[in-house]
C-alpha positions as CSV (number, residue, x, y, z in Angstrom):
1,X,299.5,250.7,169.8
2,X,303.1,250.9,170.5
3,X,306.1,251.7,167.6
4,X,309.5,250.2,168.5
5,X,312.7,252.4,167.6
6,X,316.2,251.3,168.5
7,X,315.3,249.5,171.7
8,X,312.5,251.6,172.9
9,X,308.8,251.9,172.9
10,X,306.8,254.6,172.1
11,X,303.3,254.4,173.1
12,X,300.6,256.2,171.1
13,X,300.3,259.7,173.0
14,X,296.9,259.0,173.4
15,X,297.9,256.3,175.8
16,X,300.6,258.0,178.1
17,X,298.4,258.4,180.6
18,X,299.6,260.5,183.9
19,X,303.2,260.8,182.7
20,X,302.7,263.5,179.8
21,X,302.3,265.7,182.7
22,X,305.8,265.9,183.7
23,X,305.1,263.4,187.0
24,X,308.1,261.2,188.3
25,X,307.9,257.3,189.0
26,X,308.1,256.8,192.6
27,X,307.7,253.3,194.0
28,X,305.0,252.7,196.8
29,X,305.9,249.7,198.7
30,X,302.3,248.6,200.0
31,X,304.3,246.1,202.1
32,X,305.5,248.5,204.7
33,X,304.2,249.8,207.6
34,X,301.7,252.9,206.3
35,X,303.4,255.0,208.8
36,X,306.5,254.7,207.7
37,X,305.6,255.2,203.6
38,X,303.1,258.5,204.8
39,X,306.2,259.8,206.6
40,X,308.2,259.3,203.1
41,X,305.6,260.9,201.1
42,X,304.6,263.8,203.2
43,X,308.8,265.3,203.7
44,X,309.1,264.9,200.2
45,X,305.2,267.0,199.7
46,X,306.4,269.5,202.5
47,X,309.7,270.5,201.3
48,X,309.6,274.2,199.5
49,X,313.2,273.2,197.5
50,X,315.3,270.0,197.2
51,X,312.4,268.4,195.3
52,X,311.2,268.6,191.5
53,X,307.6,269.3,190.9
54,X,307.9,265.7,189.1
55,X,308.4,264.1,192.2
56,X,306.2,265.6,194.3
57,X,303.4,264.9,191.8
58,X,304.5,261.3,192.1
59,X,304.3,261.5,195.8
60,X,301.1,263.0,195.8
61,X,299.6,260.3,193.6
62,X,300.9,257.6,195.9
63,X,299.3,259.5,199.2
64,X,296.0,258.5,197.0
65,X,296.9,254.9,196.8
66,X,298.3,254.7,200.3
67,X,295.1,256.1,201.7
68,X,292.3,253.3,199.7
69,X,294.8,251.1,200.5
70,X,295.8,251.5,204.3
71,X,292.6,253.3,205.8
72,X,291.5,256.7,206.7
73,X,292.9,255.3,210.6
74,X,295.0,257.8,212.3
75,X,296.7,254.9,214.5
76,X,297.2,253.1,211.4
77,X,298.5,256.4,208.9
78,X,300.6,257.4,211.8
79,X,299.5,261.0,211.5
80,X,296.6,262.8,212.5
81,X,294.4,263.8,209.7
82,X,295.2,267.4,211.1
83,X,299.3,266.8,210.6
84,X,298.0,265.5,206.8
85,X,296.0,268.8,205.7
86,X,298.8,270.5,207.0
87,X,301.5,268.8,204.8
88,X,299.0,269.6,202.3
89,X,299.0,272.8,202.4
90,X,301.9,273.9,200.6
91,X,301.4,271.9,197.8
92,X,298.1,274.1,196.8
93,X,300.3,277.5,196.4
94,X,302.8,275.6,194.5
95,X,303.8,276.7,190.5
96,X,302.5,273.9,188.6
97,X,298.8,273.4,188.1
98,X,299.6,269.4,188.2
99,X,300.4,269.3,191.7
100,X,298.0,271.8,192.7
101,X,295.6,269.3,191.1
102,X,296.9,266.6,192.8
103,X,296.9,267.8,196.2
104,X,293.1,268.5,195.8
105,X,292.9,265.1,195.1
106,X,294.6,263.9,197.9
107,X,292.3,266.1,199.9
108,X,289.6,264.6,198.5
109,X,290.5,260.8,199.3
110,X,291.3,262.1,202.9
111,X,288.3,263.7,203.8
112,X,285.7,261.6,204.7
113,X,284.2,263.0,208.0
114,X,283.0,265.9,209.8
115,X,285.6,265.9,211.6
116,X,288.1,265.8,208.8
117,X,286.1,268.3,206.9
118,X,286.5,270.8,210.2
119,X,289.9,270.4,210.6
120,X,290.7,271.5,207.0
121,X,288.3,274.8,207.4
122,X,289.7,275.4,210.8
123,X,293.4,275.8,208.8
124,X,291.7,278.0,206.2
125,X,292.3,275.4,203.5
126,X,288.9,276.7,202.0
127,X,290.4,279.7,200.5
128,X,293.4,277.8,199.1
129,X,290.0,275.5,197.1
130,X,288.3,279.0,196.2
131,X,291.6,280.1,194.6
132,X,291.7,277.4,192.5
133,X,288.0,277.4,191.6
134,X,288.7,281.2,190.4
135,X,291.7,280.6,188.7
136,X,292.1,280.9,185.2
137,X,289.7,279.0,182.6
138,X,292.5,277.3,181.1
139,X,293.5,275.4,184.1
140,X,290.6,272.7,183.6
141,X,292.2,269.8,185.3
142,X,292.9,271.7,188.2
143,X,289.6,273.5,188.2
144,X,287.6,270.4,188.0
145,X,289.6,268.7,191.0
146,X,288.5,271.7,193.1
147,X,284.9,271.1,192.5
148,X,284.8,267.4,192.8
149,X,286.5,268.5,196.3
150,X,284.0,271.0,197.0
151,X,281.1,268.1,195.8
152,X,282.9,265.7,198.7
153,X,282.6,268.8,201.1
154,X,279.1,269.0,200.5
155,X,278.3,264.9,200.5
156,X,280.2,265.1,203.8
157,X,278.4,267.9,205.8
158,X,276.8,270.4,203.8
159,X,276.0,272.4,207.5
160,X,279.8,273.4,207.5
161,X,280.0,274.5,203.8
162,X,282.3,277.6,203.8
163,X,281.0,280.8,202.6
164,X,284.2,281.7,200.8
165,X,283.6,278.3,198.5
166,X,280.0,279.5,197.7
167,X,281.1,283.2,196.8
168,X,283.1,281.3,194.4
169,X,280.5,278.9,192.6
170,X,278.0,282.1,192.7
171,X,280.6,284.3,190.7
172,X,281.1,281.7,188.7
173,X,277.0,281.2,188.0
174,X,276.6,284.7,187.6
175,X,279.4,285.7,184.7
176,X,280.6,282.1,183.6
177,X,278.1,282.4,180.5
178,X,279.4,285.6,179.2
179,X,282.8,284.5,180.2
180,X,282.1,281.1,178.0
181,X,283.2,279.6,181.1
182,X,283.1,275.7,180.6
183,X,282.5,275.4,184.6
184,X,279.7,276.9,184.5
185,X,277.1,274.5,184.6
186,X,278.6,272.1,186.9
187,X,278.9,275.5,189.5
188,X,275.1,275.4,189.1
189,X,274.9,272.0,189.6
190,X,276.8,272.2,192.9
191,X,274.6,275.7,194.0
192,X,271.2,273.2,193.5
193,X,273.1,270.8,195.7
194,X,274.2,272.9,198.6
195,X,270.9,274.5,198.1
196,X,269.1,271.3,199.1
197,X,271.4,270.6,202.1
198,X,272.4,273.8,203.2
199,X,269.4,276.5,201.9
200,X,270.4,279.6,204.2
201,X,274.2,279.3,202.4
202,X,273.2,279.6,199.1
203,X,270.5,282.2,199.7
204,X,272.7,284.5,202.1
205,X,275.0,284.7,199.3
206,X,272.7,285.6,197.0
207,X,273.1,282.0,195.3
208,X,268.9,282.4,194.7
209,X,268.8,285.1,192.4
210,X,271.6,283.0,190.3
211,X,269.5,280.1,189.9
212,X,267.0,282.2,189.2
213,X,268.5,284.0,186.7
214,X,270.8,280.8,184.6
215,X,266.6,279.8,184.4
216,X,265.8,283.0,182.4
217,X,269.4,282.5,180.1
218,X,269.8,278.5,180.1
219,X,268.5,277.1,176.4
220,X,268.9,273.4,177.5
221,X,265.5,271.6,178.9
222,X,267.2,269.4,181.2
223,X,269.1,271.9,183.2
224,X,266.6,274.2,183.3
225,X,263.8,271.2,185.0
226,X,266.7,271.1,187.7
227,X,267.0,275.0,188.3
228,X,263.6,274.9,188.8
229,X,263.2,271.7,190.9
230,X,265.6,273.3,193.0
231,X,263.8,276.6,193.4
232,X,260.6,275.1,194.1
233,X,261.9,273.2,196.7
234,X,263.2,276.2,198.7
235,X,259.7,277.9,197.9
236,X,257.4,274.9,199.0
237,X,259.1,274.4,202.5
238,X,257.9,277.0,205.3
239,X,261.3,276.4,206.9
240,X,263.1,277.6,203.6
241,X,260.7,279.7,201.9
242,X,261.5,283.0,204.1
243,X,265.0,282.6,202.3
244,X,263.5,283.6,199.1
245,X,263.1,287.4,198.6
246,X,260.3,287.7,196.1
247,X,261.2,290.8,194.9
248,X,264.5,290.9,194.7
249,X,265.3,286.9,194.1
250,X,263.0,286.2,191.6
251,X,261.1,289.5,190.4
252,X,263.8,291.2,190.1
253,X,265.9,288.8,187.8
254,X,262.8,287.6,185.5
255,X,262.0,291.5,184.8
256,X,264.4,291.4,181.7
257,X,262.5,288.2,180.1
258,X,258.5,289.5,181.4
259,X,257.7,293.3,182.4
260,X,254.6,294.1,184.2
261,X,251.2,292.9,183.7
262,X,253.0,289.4,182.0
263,X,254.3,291.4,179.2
264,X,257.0,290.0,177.4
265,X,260.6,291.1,176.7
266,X,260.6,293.3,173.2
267,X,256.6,293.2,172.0
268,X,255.5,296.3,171.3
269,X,252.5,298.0,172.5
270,X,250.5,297.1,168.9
271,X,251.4,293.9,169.1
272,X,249.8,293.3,172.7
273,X,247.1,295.4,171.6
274,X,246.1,293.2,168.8
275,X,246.5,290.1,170.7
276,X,244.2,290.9,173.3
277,X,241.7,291.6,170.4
278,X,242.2,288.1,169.0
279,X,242.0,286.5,172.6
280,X,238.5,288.5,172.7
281,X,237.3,287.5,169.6
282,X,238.1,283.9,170.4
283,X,235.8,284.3,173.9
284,X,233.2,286.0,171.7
285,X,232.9,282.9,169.7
């Protein structure tokens, strides 16, 4: 739906799109050489003053479309992936969430490898993710680029999954409920993930007892089945089931919701009393 007035169109703001967020038109010429465009984009990313937030953000988008277009090739970009990530980097301190955002995309659509995924770790570009995982709640977009980065991460080679990102999601699984954190449950999603490829991350960082635990709090069926699932899975292999701690991973956390002997949470000793009469009268009979 569009309303003309004196000459112009305005769209419905339901159908701006990209552009409500302040980012700048800049033309991609697919027809070049991809060298030469990547060169364009990543002096106008890399510069700390000269260039509006607006324009990087346009940049940024266009790296996105440059790379599905042209290749992940490092003959063909012109740049090694390396050169990239580093280009990168400043754009995930900058002021605006949008860029931040953006450049976690990029990162996203440029890792596709081990060797990628290496590169990025070995320039401590994990801490720059993890600082926007713990940012504040408000910053959703931002926040949910980060974990669809950290998903690719994991998809990619879970073996080299930082501990500094899964410090992060375990913080996250451990207070996001009383923090009505809306991240939460994809964190726990992402835990049951790495905890299927990588077991000894998750567990090393204490990532057990927190799916342990959201099963105790969670009130929907469906997550709960996958908490489980996941738990069971680490239990029923030998190789993983020495990363459990019994007492401390799962004892410990299902204390609040069954005490000793099976008794549960709050029932009083009367009420246990009186049930194990009824449970005798019902052998009796």
């Amino acid at each position: 739906m569009a309303v003309s007035f004196r000459g112009r169109t305005l769209l419905n703001p339901r159908l701006r799109g990209r552009n409500d967020s302040g980012e700048e038109t800049v033309p991609l010429d697919l027809t070049r050489a991809p060298s030469e465009c990547l060169r364009e984009i990543l002096l106008n990313v890399a510069k700390s003053h000269g260039v509006s937030n607006g324009r990087k953000l346009g940049h940024l988008n266009n790296l996105t479309r440059l790379v599905s277009s042209a290749g992940h090739s490092e003959e063909r970009l012109g740049f090694t992936h390396r050169e990239i990530i580093i280009c990168l980097r400043p754009a995930l301190l900058n002021d605006a969430k949008e860029v931040r955002a953006a450049a976690l995309r990029s990162l996203r659509y440029l890792i596709t490898d081990s060797q990628t995924l290496r590169h990025a770790l070995q320039l401590r570009v994990d801490f720059l993710i993890a600082r926007c995982v713990d940012i504040q709640q408000s910053n959703e977009v931002e926040r949910t680029q980060a974990l669809r980065l950290v998903r690719k991460m994991i998809s990619v080679d879970a073996s080299a999954f930082p501990a500094s990102l899964t410090n992060s999601l375990v913080a996250v699984g451990n207070d996001g409920t009383h923090e009505r954190d809306r991240m939460v449950r994809s964190c726990l999603a992402i835990l049951c993930e790495l905890a299927v490829g990588n077991p000894s991350a998750v567990a090393v960082r204490g990532g057990v007892s927190t799916l342990v635990r959201a099963v105790v709090e969670s009130q929907h069926p469906r997550i709960t089945e996958a908490l489980i699932a996941t738990a069971m899975h680490l239990v029923n292999h030998p190789h993983t089931r020495g990363l459990v701690r019994p007492h401390v991973d799962i004892e410990v956390e299902t204390r609040g919701d069954t005490g000793r002997h099976g008794e549960r949470h709050g029932e009083t000793r009367g009420e246990r009393h009186g049930e194990r009469e009824r449970h005798g009268e019902t052998r009796r009979r």
